[in-house]
C-alpha positions as CSV (number, residue, x, y, z in Angstrom):
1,X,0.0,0.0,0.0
2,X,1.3,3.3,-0.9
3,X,2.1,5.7,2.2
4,X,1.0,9.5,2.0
5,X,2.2,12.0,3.8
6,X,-0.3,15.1,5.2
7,X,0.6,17.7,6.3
8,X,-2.0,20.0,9.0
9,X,-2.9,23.1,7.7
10,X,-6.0,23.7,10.1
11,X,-9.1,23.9,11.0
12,X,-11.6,24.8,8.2
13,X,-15.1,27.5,8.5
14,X,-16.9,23.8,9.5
15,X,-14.4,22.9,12.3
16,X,-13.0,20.3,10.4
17,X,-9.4,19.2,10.3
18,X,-7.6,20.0,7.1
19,X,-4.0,18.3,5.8
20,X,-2.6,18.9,2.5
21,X,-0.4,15.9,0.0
22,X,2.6,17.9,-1.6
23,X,2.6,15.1,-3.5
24,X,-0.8,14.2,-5.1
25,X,-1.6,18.1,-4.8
26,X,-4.9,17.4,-2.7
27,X,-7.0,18.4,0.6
28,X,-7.7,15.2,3.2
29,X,-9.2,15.7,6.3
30,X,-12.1,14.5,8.7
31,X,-16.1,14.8,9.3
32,X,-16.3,12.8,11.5
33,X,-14.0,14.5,14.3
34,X,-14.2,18.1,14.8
35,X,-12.4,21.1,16.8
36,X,-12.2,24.3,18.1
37,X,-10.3,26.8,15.6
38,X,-8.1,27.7,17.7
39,X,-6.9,23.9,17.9
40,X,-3.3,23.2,18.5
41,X,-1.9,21.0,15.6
42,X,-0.2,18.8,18.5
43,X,-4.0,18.0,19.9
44,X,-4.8,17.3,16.9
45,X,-2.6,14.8,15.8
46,X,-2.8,12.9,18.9
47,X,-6.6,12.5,18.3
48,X,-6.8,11.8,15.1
49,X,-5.6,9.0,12.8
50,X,-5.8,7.1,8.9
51,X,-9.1,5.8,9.5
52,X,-10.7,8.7,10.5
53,X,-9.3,10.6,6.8
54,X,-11.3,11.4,3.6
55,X,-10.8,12.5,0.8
56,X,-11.8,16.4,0.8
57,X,-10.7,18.2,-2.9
58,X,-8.5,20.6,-4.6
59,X,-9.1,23.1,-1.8
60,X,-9.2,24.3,1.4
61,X,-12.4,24.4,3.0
62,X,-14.1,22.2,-0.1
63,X,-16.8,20.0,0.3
64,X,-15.8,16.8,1.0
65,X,-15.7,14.0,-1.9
66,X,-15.8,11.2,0.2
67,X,-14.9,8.1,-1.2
68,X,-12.6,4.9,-0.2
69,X,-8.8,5.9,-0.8
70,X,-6.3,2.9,-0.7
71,X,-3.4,5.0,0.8
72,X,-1.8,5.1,4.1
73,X,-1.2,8.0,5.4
74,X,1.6,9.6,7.5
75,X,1.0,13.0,9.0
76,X,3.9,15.4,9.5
């Protein structure tokens, strides 16, 4: 399985997690597990893992797209 790397770039308007692939030049986050804006990346990584990832677009704050991704992911 190929491994991803995402990195945090925040909290979006719907207090939803946001990393960014440098590599595949696209938005993941989660809907599932929300937070404050004001979130420190730290907390964030702790609570949050591959699983809990979707696929979210081209940009930040998108609408998700959703869908099964065969990737694992590495956050940095």
């Amino acid at each position: 399985m190929r491994t991803i790397e995402l990195q945090f770039v925040g909290i979006d308007d719907f207090n939803r997690p946001c990393f960014y692939s440098a590599e595949l030049k696209r938005y993941f986050g989660s809907t599932n597990k929300l937070f404050d804006r004001d979130t420190y990346k730290a907390t964030v990584l702790s609570k949050i893992t591959a699983i809990d990832i979707c696929y979210f677009g081209r940009s930040f704050n998108c609408e998700p797209m959703g869908g099964n991704h065969s990737f694992e992911f590495k956050f940095v």
